[in-house]
N, C-alpha and C positions, 0 to 999 in steps of 0.2 A: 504494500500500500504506500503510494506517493505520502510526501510529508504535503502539509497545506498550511501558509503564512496568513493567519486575519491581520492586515493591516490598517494601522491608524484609528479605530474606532474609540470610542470613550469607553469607558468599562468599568462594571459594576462587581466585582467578583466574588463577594459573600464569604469572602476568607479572611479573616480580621489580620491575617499575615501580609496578603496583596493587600485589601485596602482597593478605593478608586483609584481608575487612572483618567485624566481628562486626554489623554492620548495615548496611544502602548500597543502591540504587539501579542498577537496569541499565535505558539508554534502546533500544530497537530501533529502526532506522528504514530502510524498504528493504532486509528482510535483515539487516541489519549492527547492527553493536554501536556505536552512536551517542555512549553516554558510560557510563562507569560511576563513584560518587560517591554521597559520605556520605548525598545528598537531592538529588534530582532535580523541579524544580515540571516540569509537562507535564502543563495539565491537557485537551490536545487529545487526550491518549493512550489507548489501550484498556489498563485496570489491571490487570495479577494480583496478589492480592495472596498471596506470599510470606513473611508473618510466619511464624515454627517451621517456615521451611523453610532448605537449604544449596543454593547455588547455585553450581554448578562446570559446566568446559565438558564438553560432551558426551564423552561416552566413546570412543576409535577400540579398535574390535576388531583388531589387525593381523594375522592369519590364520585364517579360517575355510574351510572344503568344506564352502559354504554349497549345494552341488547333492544333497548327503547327510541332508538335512534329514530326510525321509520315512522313514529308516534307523533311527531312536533308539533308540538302546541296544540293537543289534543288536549292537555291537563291544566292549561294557562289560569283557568278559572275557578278547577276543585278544591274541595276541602281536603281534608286527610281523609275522610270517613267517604267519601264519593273513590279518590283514589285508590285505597285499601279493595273498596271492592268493585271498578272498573277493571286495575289494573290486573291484578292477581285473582283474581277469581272471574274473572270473564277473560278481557284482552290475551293474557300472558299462555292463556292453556288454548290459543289459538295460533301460537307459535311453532312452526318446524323450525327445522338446523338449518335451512338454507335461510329465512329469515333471521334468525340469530347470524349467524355468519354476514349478511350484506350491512345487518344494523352496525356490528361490531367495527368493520372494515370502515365503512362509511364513517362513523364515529370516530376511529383513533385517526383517520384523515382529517378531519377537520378539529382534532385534537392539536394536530401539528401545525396545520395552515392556522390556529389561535396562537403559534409559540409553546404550545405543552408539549417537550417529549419525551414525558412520561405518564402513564395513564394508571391510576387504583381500579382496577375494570371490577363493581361489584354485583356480580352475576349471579340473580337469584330467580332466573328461570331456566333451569335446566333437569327437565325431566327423565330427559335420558342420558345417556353416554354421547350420543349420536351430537346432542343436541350443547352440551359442553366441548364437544371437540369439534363443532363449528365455532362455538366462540373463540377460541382459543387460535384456531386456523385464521381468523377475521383478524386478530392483533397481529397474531405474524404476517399476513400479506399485506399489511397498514406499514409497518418497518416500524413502529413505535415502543419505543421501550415500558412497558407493563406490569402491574404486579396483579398477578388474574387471581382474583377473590371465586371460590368454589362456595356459591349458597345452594341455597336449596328453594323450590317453588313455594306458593301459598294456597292453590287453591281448596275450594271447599271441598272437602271429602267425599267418596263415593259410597254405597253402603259397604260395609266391612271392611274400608280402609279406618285406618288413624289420621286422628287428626294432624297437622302439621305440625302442630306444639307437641308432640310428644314422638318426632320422629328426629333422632340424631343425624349427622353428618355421615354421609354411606360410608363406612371403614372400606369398602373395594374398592372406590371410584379412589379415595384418599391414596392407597396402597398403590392402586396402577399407576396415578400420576407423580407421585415420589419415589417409585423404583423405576418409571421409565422416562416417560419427559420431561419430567422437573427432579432427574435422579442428578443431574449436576447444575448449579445455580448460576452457573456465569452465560446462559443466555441474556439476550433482551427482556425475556414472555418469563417472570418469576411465579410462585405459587404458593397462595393460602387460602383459609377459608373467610367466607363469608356466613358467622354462624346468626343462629337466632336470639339466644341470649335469654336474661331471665324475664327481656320483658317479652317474647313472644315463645316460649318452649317453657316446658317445666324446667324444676330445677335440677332434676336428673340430665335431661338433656341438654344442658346447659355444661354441667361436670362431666358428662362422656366428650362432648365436644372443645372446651376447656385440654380435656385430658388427652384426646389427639393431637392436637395443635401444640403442646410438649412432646407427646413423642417423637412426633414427627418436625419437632423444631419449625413452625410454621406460625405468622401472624395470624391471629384469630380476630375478626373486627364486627361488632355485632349493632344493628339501629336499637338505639335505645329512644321513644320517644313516641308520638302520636296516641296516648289513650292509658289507661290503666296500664301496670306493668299483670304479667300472668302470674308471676311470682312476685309479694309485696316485697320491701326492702333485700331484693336480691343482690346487689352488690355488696350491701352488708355484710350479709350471707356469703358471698363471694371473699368478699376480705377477711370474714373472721376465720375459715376454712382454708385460707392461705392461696388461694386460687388466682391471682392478680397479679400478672407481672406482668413482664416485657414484651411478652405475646400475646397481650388482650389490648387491645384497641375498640374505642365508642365513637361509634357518628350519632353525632346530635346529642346527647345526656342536658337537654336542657333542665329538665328538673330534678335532675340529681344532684342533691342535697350539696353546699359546698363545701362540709368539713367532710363529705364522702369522695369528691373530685378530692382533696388532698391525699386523704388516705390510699387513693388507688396512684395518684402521681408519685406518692412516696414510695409505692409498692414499684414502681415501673412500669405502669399504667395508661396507654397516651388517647390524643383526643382529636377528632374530626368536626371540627365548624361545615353544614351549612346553610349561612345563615339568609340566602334569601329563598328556600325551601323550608326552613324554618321560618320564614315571618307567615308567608302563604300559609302556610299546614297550622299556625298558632301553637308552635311546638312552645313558646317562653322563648326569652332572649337566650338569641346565641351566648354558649361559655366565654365566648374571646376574652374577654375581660378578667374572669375567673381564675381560667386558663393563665390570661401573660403575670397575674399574679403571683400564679405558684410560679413563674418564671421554667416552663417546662415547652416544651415544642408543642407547635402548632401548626398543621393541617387544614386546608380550606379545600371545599370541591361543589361542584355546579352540582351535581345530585340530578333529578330528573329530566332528562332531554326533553322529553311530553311539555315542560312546564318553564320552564327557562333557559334563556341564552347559555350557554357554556364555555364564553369564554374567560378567562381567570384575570385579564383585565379588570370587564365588571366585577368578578366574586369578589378582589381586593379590595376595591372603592366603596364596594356595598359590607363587606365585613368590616370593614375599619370607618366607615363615621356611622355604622348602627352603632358600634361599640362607644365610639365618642361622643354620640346624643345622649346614648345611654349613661354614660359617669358622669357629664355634667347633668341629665337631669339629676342623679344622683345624689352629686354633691350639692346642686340647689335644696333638694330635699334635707340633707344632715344640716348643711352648713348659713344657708342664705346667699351663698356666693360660689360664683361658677369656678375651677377652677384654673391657676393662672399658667397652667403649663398642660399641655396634650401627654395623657398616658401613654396612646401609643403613635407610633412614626409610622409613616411609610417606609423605611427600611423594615417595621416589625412586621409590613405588612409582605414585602417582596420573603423575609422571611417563610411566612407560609406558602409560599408555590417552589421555596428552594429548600433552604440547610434543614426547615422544621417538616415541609412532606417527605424528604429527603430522607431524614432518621427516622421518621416514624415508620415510612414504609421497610424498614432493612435496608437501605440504598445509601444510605449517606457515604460508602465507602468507595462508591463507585461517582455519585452524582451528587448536586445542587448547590457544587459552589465553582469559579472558576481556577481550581487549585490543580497543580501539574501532579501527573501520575492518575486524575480522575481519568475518566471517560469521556470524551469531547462530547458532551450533550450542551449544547449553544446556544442563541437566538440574538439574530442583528436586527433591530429596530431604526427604520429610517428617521433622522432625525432634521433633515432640511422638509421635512414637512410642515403645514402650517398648523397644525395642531401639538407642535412639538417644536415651534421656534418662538422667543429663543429657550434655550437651555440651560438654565441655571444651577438645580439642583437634578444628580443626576438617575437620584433613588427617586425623588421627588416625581419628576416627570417620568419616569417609568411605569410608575405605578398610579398619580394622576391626571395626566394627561395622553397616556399611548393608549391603541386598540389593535386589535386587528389588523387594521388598513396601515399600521406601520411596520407590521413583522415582514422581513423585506427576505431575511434568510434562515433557516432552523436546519438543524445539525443533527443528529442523532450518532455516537461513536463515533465522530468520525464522518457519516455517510451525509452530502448536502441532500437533504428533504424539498426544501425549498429555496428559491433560489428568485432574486429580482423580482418576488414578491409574488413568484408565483410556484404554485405545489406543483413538486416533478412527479404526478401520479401519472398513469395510462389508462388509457379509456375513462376517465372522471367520468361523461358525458353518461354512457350508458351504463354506467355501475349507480350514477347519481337514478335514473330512471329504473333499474331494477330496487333500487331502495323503493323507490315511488309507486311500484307495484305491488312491492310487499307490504307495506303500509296499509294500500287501498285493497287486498287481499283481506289482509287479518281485519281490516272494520267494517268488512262488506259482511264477513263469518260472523264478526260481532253483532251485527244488525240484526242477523239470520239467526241470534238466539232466542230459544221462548226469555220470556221476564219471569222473574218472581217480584212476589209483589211483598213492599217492606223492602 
Protein backbone atom coordinates (compact mmCIF):
# COMPACT_ATOMS: atom_id res chain seq x y z
CA UNK A 1 0.00 0.00 0.00
CA UNK A 2 1.35 3.49 -1.22
CA UNK A 3 2.14 5.99 1.63
CA UNK A 4 -0.41 9.00 1.20
CA UNK A 5 0.74 12.97 2.49
CA UNK A 6 -2.62 15.10 3.86
CA UNK A 7 -1.20 18.36 3.27
CA UNK A 8 -1.71 21.74 4.80
CA UNK A 9 -5.13 21.38 6.59
CA UNK A 10 -5.94 22.67 10.11
CA UNK A 11 -6.25 19.87 12.54
CA UNK A 12 -8.12 18.87 15.36
CA UNK A 13 -6.47 15.68 16.73
CA UNK A 14 -8.19 14.77 20.13
CA UNK A 15 -4.71 13.65 21.46
CA UNK A 16 -3.94 16.03 24.23
CA UNK A 17 -0.05 15.14 23.17
CA UNK A 18 -0.71 16.67 19.38
CA UNK A 19 -2.91 19.31 20.40
CA UNK A 20 -4.25 21.74 17.32
CA UNK A 21 -2.59 22.53 14.46
CA UNK A 22 -3.70 25.68 12.42
CA UNK A 23 -1.50 24.11 9.61
CA UNK A 24 0.51 20.49 9.70
CA UNK A 25 0.90 17.41 7.97
CA UNK A 26 -0.65 13.93 8.32
CA UNK A 27 1.61 10.91 6.93
CA UNK A 28 -0.48 7.56 6.16
CA UNK A 29 1.38 4.40 5.64
CA UNK A 30 -0.29 0.92 5.65
CA UNK A 31 -3.54 2.17 7.13
CA UNK A 32 -2.18 3.81 9.97
CA UNK A 33 -1.37 7.36 10.98
CA UNK A 34 2.44 7.38 10.33
CA UNK A 35 3.23 10.98 11.62
CA UNK A 36 1.59 13.96 12.11
CA UNK A 37 3.75 17.52 12.04
CA UNK A 38 4.00 21.08 11.37
CA UNK A 39 5.62 19.74 7.58
CA UNK A 40 6.09 16.43 6.55
CA UNK A 41 8.86 16.04 3.19
CA UNK A 42 7.55 12.56 1.48
CA UNK A 43 7.83 13.20 -1.69
CA UNK A 44 7.36 9.19 -2.56
CA UNK A 45 3.68 9.91 -1.23
CA UNK A 46 0.24 10.11 -3.19
CA UNK A 47 -0.80 14.13 -2.06
CA UNK A 48 -4.15 15.46 -1.13
CA UNK A 49 -3.91 18.52 -0.97
CA UNK A 50 -5.90 19.90 2.08
CA UNK A 51 -5.26 23.68 2.13
CA UNK A 52 -9.04 25.54 3.54
CA UNK A 53 -9.67 22.22 4.73
CA UNK A 54 -10.12 20.96 8.82
CA UNK A 55 -8.87 17.63 9.55
CA UNK A 56 -10.33 15.73 12.54
CA UNK A 57 -10.80 11.84 13.19
CA UNK A 58 -13.45 10.39 11.62
CA UNK A 59 -16.66 10.42 13.33
CA UNK A 60 -18.15 7.14 15.46
CA UNK A 61 -21.82 7.08 15.35
CA UNK A 62 -22.57 5.08 18.76
CA UNK A 63 -26.16 3.81 18.17
CA UNK A 64 -27.95 3.44 15.12
CA UNK A 65 -31.04 0.64 13.79
CA UNK A 66 -29.13 0.99 10.91
CA UNK A 67 -31.69 -2.29 9.48
CA UNK A 68 -34.51 0.79 9.49
CA UNK A 69 -32.91 2.57 6.90
CA UNK A 70 -35.64 1.89 4.08
CA UNK A 71 -38.32 3.36 6.91
CA UNK A 72 -37.47 7.32 6.68
CA UNK A 73 -39.57 9.34 8.31
CA UNK A 74 -42.15 6.93 8.68
CA UNK A 75 -41.80 7.45 12.72
CA UNK A 76 -41.16 11.49 12.60
CA UNK A 77 -44.34 12.00 14.56
CA UNK A 78 -44.67 8.78 17.01
CA UNK A 79 -44.74 8.25 20.52
CA UNK A 80 -42.75 5.52 22.05
CA UNK A 81 -45.82 3.45 22.77
CA UNK A 82 -47.09 3.82 18.73
CA UNK A 83 -43.26 2.94 17.88
CA UNK A 84 -42.95 -0.16 20.37
CA UNK A 85 -45.78 -1.47 18.53
CA UNK A 86 -45.51 -0.32 14.77
CA UNK A 87 -42.08 -1.02 14.64
CA UNK A 88 -41.46 -4.51 16.26
CA UNK A 89 -44.46 -6.00 16.35
CA UNK A 90 -45.85 -5.34 12.96
CA UNK A 91 -43.06 -3.51 10.43
CA UNK A 92 -39.97 -5.41 11.73
CA UNK A 93 -41.57 -9.23 11.32
CA UNK A 94 -42.08 -8.19 7.61
CA UNK A 95 -38.42 -8.02 7.04
CA UNK A 96 -36.35 -10.72 4.83
CA UNK A 97 -32.31 -10.60 4.72
CA UNK A 98 -32.35 -9.20 1.56
CA UNK A 99 -34.11 -6.03 3.08
CA UNK A 100 -31.85 -6.11 6.17
CA UNK A 101 -28.80 -6.28 3.98
CA UNK A 102 -29.84 -3.07 1.23
CA UNK A 103 -31.04 -1.00 4.73
CA UNK A 104 -27.63 -1.82 6.31
CA UNK A 105 -25.52 -1.14 3.15
CA UNK A 106 -27.53 1.92 2.22
CA UNK A 107 -27.08 3.17 5.88
CA UNK A 108 -23.26 2.69 6.73
CA UNK A 109 -23.13 4.68 3.04
CA UNK A 110 -24.53 7.50 4.16
CA UNK A 111 -22.84 6.96 7.46
CA UNK A 112 -19.75 7.87 5.65
CA UNK A 113 -20.84 10.55 3.10
CA UNK A 114 -22.08 12.30 7.00
CA UNK A 115 -18.17 11.90 8.06
CA UNK A 116 -18.83 8.72 10.43
CA UNK A 117 -16.43 5.88 9.92
CA UNK A 118 -17.52 4.14 12.39
CA UNK A 119 -20.92 2.66 12.90
CA UNK A 120 -22.44 0.91 16.61
CA UNK A 121 -24.88 -1.03 14.16
CA UNK A 122 -27.61 -2.08 16.94
CA UNK A 123 -29.40 -5.00 15.20
CA UNK A 124 -32.51 -6.06 16.84
CA UNK A 125 -34.29 -7.62 14.09
CA UNK A 126 -33.00 -10.76 13.32
CA UNK A 127 -34.95 -13.62 13.25
CA UNK A 128 -32.94 -15.92 11.71
CA UNK A 129 -29.27 -16.76 10.96
CA UNK A 130 -30.17 -15.83 7.36
CA UNK A 131 -31.23 -12.64 8.28
CA UNK A 132 -28.07 -11.53 10.72
CA UNK A 133 -25.61 -12.46 8.14
CA UNK A 134 -27.40 -10.19 5.71
CA UNK A 135 -26.69 -7.44 8.09
CA UNK A 136 -23.49 -8.09 8.66
CA UNK A 137 -22.70 -8.69 4.70
CA UNK A 138 -24.49 -4.92 4.23
CA UNK A 139 -21.59 -3.27 6.69
CA UNK A 140 -18.94 -5.17 4.97
CA UNK A 141 -19.90 -4.11 1.37
CA UNK A 142 -20.49 -0.36 2.91
CA UNK A 143 -16.39 -0.48 3.72
CA UNK A 144 -17.38 1.16 7.13
CA UNK A 145 -15.69 0.31 10.14
CA UNK A 146 -18.56 -1.26 12.69
CA UNK A 147 -19.19 -2.72 15.99
CA UNK A 148 -22.32 -5.02 14.82
CA UNK A 149 -24.48 -5.25 18.19
CA UNK A 150 -26.28 -9.15 17.94
CA UNK A 151 -30.06 -8.31 19.49
CA UNK A 152 -32.67 -10.02 19.22
CA UNK A 153 -36.46 -9.24 17.75
CA UNK A 154 -39.68 -8.19 19.69
CA UNK A 155 -42.44 -9.35 18.27
CA UNK A 156 -45.77 -10.40 19.87
CA UNK A 157 -45.73 -14.07 20.42
CA UNK A 158 -47.38 -16.91 18.77
CA UNK A 159 -49.36 -19.54 20.67
CA UNK A 160 -46.79 -21.64 22.59
CA UNK A 161 -43.88 -19.41 21.96
CA UNK A 162 -42.31 -17.32 24.97
CA UNK A 163 -42.51 -14.23 25.25
CA UNK A 164 -39.58 -12.07 24.35
CA UNK A 165 -38.61 -11.17 27.82
CA UNK A 166 -37.97 -14.32 28.99
CA UNK A 167 -35.95 -15.60 25.95
CA UNK A 168 -31.88 -15.11 26.32
CA UNK A 169 -29.40 -14.32 23.77
CA UNK A 170 -29.19 -17.75 21.34
CA UNK A 171 -25.75 -19.29 22.89
CA UNK A 172 -25.34 -20.96 18.99
CA UNK A 173 -25.63 -17.92 16.92
CA UNK A 174 -23.15 -16.36 19.93
CA UNK A 175 -20.64 -19.42 19.43
CA UNK A 176 -20.61 -19.52 15.45
CA UNK A 177 -19.81 -15.90 15.24
CA UNK A 178 -16.89 -15.94 17.88
CA UNK A 179 -15.35 -19.10 16.75
CA UNK A 180 -15.63 -18.08 13.12
CA UNK A 181 -16.10 -14.45 11.80
CA UNK A 182 -15.40 -12.51 14.74
CA UNK A 183 -12.95 -15.42 15.94
CA UNK A 184 -10.16 -12.60 15.25
CA UNK A 185 -10.97 -8.97 16.09
CA UNK A 186 -8.71 -6.93 13.81
CA UNK A 187 -11.23 -6.60 11.04
CA UNK A 188 -13.31 -3.51 10.25
CA UNK A 189 -17.00 -5.46 11.12
CA UNK A 190 -16.21 -6.15 15.22
CA UNK A 191 -19.00 -8.16 17.51
CA UNK A 192 -21.24 -7.84 20.48
CA UNK A 193 -24.41 -8.15 21.78
CA UNK A 194 -27.24 -6.08 21.72
CA UNK A 195 -29.10 -7.50 24.94
CA UNK A 196 -32.45 -6.67 26.55
CA UNK A 197 -31.74 -5.94 29.86
CA UNK A 198 -33.77 -5.62 33.08
CA UNK A 199 -35.87 -3.31 31.64
CA UNK A 200 -37.21 -5.50 28.92
CA UNK A 201 -36.26 -9.41 29.84
CA UNK A 202 -36.41 -10.92 33.36
CA UNK A 203 -33.90 -10.81 35.54
CA UNK A 204 -32.60 -14.27 34.66
CA UNK A 205 -32.22 -13.34 31.24
CA UNK A 206 -30.74 -10.57 31.93
CA UNK A 207 -27.63 -12.70 34.01
CA UNK A 208 -27.49 -15.51 31.38
CA UNK A 209 -26.87 -12.77 28.80
CA UNK A 210 -24.60 -10.59 31.20
CA UNK A 211 -22.83 -13.85 31.72
CA UNK A 212 -22.17 -14.51 27.94
CA UNK A 213 -20.81 -11.21 27.08
CA UNK A 214 -17.98 -12.21 29.82
CA UNK A 215 -17.29 -15.23 28.43
CA UNK A 216 -17.01 -14.57 25.41
CA UNK A 217 -15.22 -11.03 26.34
CA UNK A 218 -17.98 -9.18 24.27
CA UNK A 219 -19.72 -5.49 24.90
CA UNK A 220 -23.17 -6.08 26.09
CA UNK A 221 -25.30 -2.79 25.45
CA UNK A 222 -28.83 -2.85 26.40
CA UNK A 223 -32.14 0.30 25.81
CA UNK A 224 -33.00 1.14 29.17
CA UNK A 225 -35.96 3.45 28.98
CA UNK A 226 -39.58 4.02 27.31
CA UNK A 227 -42.10 2.72 30.06
CA UNK A 228 -41.99 0.76 33.40
CA UNK A 229 -38.70 -1.39 33.73
CA UNK A 230 -39.85 -5.44 33.79
CA UNK A 231 -37.67 -5.90 36.50
CA UNK A 232 -38.10 -2.87 39.33
CA UNK A 233 -34.67 -1.52 40.52
CA UNK A 234 -32.77 -3.82 38.33
CA UNK A 235 -29.45 -2.32 38.01
CA UNK A 236 -29.50 -2.23 41.68
CA UNK A 237 -29.95 -5.68 41.43
CA UNK A 238 -27.40 -5.77 38.87
CA UNK A 239 -24.61 -3.83 41.19
CA UNK A 240 -25.21 -5.50 44.23
CA UNK A 241 -24.69 -9.11 42.46
CA UNK A 242 -21.46 -7.69 41.02
CA UNK A 243 -22.62 -7.93 37.47
CA UNK A 244 -21.58 -4.39 36.17
CA UNK A 245 -18.53 -3.80 34.44
CA UNK A 246 -16.71 -2.91 31.54
CA UNK A 247 -18.87 -4.98 29.28
CA UNK A 248 -22.21 -3.55 30.13
CA UNK A 249 -23.03 -0.41 28.39
CA UNK A 250 -26.83 1.64 28.58
CA UNK A 251 -28.53 3.74 25.67
CA UNK A 252 -30.64 6.10 27.07
CA UNK A 253 -30.94 5.31 31.23
CA UNK A 254 -32.69 8.58 31.59
CA UNK A 255 -34.30 7.71 34.62
CA UNK A 256 -31.80 5.84 36.39
CA UNK A 257 -31.48 7.15 39.56
CA UNK A 258 -28.08 9.31 39.78
CA UNK A 259 -26.35 7.80 42.80
CA UNK A 260 -27.10 4.41 40.59
CA UNK A 261 -25.31 6.03 37.10
CA UNK A 262 -22.22 6.45 39.61
CA UNK A 263 -22.29 3.34 41.15
CA UNK A 264 -22.27 1.57 37.69
CA UNK A 265 -19.41 4.24 36.30
CA UNK A 266 -17.42 3.27 39.27
CA UNK A 267 -18.10 -0.23 38.59
CA UNK A 268 -16.83 0.33 34.74
CA UNK A 269 -20.12 0.97 33.57
CA UNK A 270 -20.55 3.22 30.30
CA UNK A 271 -23.37 5.29 28.76
CA UNK A 272 -25.06 6.11 25.22
CA UNK A 273 -26.87 9.77 24.86
CA UNK A 274 -29.71 9.81 22.48
CA UNK A 275 -30.98 12.79 23.19
CA UNK A 276 -33.14 13.97 20.27
CA UNK A 277 -34.89 10.32 20.21
CA UNK A 278 -35.16 10.82 23.67
CA UNK A 279 -36.80 14.36 23.68
CA UNK A 280 -39.55 12.72 20.96
CA UNK A 281 -40.12 9.24 22.83
CA UNK A 282 -40.28 11.68 26.47
CA UNK A 283 -37.60 9.37 27.68
CA UNK A 284 -36.56 12.44 30.71
CA UNK A 285 -33.59 14.57 29.96
CA UNK A 286 -30.73 13.06 28.24
CA UNK A 287 -27.78 11.85 31.12
CA UNK A 288 -25.16 14.22 29.34
CA UNK A 289 -24.91 16.22 32.18
CA UNK A 290 -24.93 13.55 34.72
CA UNK A 291 -22.61 11.72 32.74
CA UNK A 292 -19.80 14.62 32.14
CA UNK A 293 -20.19 14.98 35.83
CA UNK A 294 -18.89 11.74 36.84
CA UNK A 295 -16.26 12.81 34.28
CA UNK A 296 -16.59 9.25 32.54
CA UNK A 297 -16.87 8.96 28.49
CA UNK A 298 -19.47 9.70 26.45
CA UNK A 299 -21.22 8.36 23.42
CA UNK A 300 -23.80 10.09 21.35
CA UNK A 301 -25.91 8.30 18.31
CA UNK A 302 -28.90 9.23 15.89
CA UNK A 303 -31.00 6.07 17.11
CA UNK A 304 -33.87 5.80 14.65
CA UNK A 305 -33.52 6.22 10.99
CA UNK A 306 -37.61 6.13 10.65
CA UNK A 307 -37.44 9.24 12.96
CA UNK A 308 -34.49 11.56 12.48
CA UNK A 309 -31.65 12.88 10.46
CA UNK A 310 -28.49 10.88 11.24
CA UNK A 311 -26.02 12.97 10.80
CA UNK A 312 -23.63 13.59 14.02
CA UNK A 313 -23.32 17.13 13.02
CA UNK A 314 -26.89 17.74 14.29
CA UNK A 315 -26.65 14.96 17.37
CA UNK A 316 -23.76 17.31 18.70
CA UNK A 317 -25.42 20.79 18.50
CA UNK A 318 -28.65 19.18 19.68
CA UNK A 319 -26.99 17.20 22.72
CA UNK A 320 -24.92 19.88 23.87
CA UNK A 321 -27.38 23.04 24.21
CA UNK A 322 -30.25 20.55 25.44
CA UNK A 323 -27.66 19.91 28.06
CA UNK A 324 -26.93 23.72 28.59
CA UNK A 325 -30.64 24.96 28.69
CA UNK A 326 -30.99 22.21 30.96
CA UNK A 327 -28.04 23.47 33.82
CA UNK A 328 -28.86 26.99 33.60
CA UNK A 329 -32.45 26.27 33.87
CA UNK A 330 -31.19 24.41 36.67
CA UNK A 331 -29.19 26.63 38.32
CA UNK A 332 -31.84 29.41 37.99
CA UNK A 333 -33.93 27.10 39.86
CA UNK A 334 -31.09 26.50 43.04
CA UNK A 335 -29.49 29.67 42.69
CA UNK A 336 -31.55 32.87 41.16
CA UNK A 337 -28.77 33.27 38.66
CA UNK A 338 -27.65 31.64 35.57
CA UNK A 339 -24.47 30.55 35.58
CA UNK A 340 -21.38 32.52 34.54
CA UNK A 341 -19.40 29.81 32.70
CA UNK A 342 -20.72 26.87 30.16
CA UNK A 343 -20.22 23.30 31.65
CA UNK A 344 -19.67 21.92 28.61
CA UNK A 345 -17.51 22.95 25.30
CA UNK A 346 -17.75 21.96 22.14
CA UNK A 347 -14.50 20.19 22.34
CA UNK A 348 -16.69 17.91 25.12
CA UNK A 349 -18.80 17.65 22.52
CA UNK A 350 -16.53 16.47 19.25
CA UNK A 351 -15.50 14.26 22.22
CA UNK A 352 -18.54 12.07 21.95
CA UNK A 353 -18.30 11.16 18.13
CA UNK A 354 -14.29 10.51 18.83
CA UNK A 355 -11.92 9.56 22.07
CA UNK A 356 -15.50 8.95 24.21
CA UNK A 357 -17.46 6.60 21.37
CA UNK A 358 -14.14 5.40 20.68
CA UNK A 359 -13.52 3.78 24.22
CA UNK A 360 -16.78 2.99 24.88
CA UNK A 361 -17.06 0.80 21.85
CA UNK A 362 -13.58 -1.21 22.60
CA UNK A 363 -11.96 0.86 19.70
CA UNK A 364 -10.10 3.49 21.26
CA UNK A 365 -6.95 1.57 20.55
CA UNK A 366 -7.27 1.52 17.18
CA UNK A 367 -9.56 4.89 16.48
CA UNK A 368 -10.82 8.48 17.45
CA UNK A 369 -8.13 10.48 17.85
CA UNK A 370 -5.51 11.68 15.26
CA UNK A 371 -2.53 9.85 17.04
CA UNK A 372 0.39 7.86 14.97
CA UNK A 373 0.30 4.02 15.19
CA UNK A 374 -3.95 4.57 15.11
CA UNK A 375 -5.70 3.52 12.18
CA UNK A 376 -6.06 6.31 9.46
CA UNK A 377 -9.82 6.74 10.14
CA UNK A 378 -10.10 10.76 9.00
CA UNK A 379 -12.45 13.36 7.79
CA UNK A 380 -11.57 16.70 5.72
CA UNK A 381 -14.13 19.33 6.10
CA UNK A 382 -14.01 22.17 3.41
CA UNK A 383 -13.55 25.19 5.19
CA UNK A 384 -13.52 28.07 2.33
CA UNK A 385 -17.10 27.47 2.50
CA UNK A 386 -19.58 30.17 3.41
CA UNK A 387 -20.96 28.54 6.34
CA UNK A 388 -17.45 27.99 7.69
CA UNK A 389 -15.66 31.34 6.90
CA UNK A 390 -14.00 32.68 8.77
CA UNK A 391 -12.56 30.38 11.07
CA UNK A 392 -11.72 31.14 14.36
CA UNK A 393 -12.04 28.52 16.60
CA UNK A 394 -11.27 25.32 15.35
CA UNK A 395 -13.25 22.73 17.61
CA UNK A 396 -15.79 25.41 17.71
CA UNK A 397 -16.69 25.43 14.07
CA UNK A 398 -16.55 21.84 13.64
CA UNK A 399 -18.97 21.20 15.78
CA UNK A 400 -21.14 24.52 15.29
CA UNK A 401 -21.04 25.54 12.23
CA UNK A 402 -20.14 22.23 9.79
CA UNK A 403 -22.63 19.73 8.11
CA UNK A 404 -22.67 17.54 5.67
CA UNK A 405 -22.25 19.69 2.78
CA UNK A 406 -18.63 20.26 4.13
CA UNK A 407 -17.31 16.68 4.53
CA UNK A 408 -15.31 17.05 1.40
CA UNK A 409 -13.01 13.63 2.20
CA UNK A 410 -13.49 10.43 4.62
CA UNK A 411 -10.81 7.96 5.01
CA UNK A 412 -11.43 4.67 6.48
CA UNK A 413 -7.73 2.62 7.37
CA UNK A 414 -6.20 4.19 5.08
CA UNK A 415 -8.90 3.55 2.02
CA UNK A 416 -10.37 7.26 0.50
CA UNK A 417 -14.22 6.68 0.97
CA UNK A 418 -14.87 9.95 -0.39
CA UNK A 419 -13.21 12.12 -2.16
CA UNK A 420 -14.16 16.03 -3.58
CA UNK A 421 -17.16 15.74 -1.71
CA UNK A 422 -18.30 13.17 -3.29
CA UNK A 423 -18.91 9.01 -2.12
CA UNK A 424 -16.75 6.62 -4.33
CA UNK A 425 -19.77 4.02 -4.02
CA UNK A 426 -20.91 2.18 -7.52
CA UNK A 427 -24.10 1.81 -8.68
CA UNK A 428 -25.53 4.44 -5.77
CA UNK A 429 -28.38 5.14 -8.25
CA UNK A 430 -29.82 1.68 -8.27
CA UNK A 431 -28.83 0.33 -4.82
CA UNK A 432 -30.58 3.98 -3.76
CA UNK A 433 -33.98 2.48 -5.80
CA UNK A 434 -33.70 -1.17 -4.56
CA UNK A 435 -33.69 0.59 -0.98
CA UNK A 436 -36.92 2.21 -2.23
CA UNK A 437 -38.53 -0.99 -3.07
CA UNK A 438 -37.86 -2.59 -0.11
CA UNK A 439 -39.34 0.11 1.93
CA UNK A 440 -42.43 0.38 -0.23
CA UNK A 441 -42.60 -3.62 -0.01
CA UNK A 442 -42.53 -4.02 3.75
CA UNK A 443 -45.54 -1.05 4.13
CA UNK A 444 -47.53 -2.32 1.26
CA UNK A 445 -47.26 -6.05 3.71
CA UNK A 446 -47.89 -3.69 6.43
CA UNK A 447 -51.17 -2.29 5.14
CA UNK A 448 -52.02 -5.81 4.18
CA UNK A 449 -52.28 -6.71 7.87
CA UNK A 450 -55.65 -7.47 9.78
CA UNK A 451 -55.73 -4.71 12.83
CA UNK A 452 -56.34 -5.54 16.28
CA UNK A 453 -58.09 -3.22 17.91
CA UNK A 454 -56.41 -1.48 21.24
Amino acid sequence: MRRTLIKGPAIVSMDAMIGDMRTGDVLIEGGRIASVAPDIPAEDADVIDAANMLLLPGFINGHLHTWQTGLRGLAADWTVAEYMHAMHRGLATLFRPEDIYIANLMGSLNQINNGATTLVDWCHNNPTPEHTDAAIRGLDDAGIRALFLHGSPKPDPRPGQRHFSEVPMPRSEIERFCKGRFGSRDGLVTFGLAILGPSYSTYDVTRADLALAREFDLLASMHVGGGLPLVPQGFERLLDDNLVDEHLTVVHGNDIASDTVRRMVECGGTFTVTAEIELQMGYGDPLTGVLHAQKTPISIGTDVEPAVGSDLFTCMRLTLQHERHRGIVEALAKTGTRPQRSALTCRDALSWVTTGAARIAGLDDRVGSITPGKQADIILLRTDALNMTPMHDLAACAVMQASTSNVDTVIIAGRVMKQGGKLLANGLAEKMQTLQHSGDRILADFDALPRREG
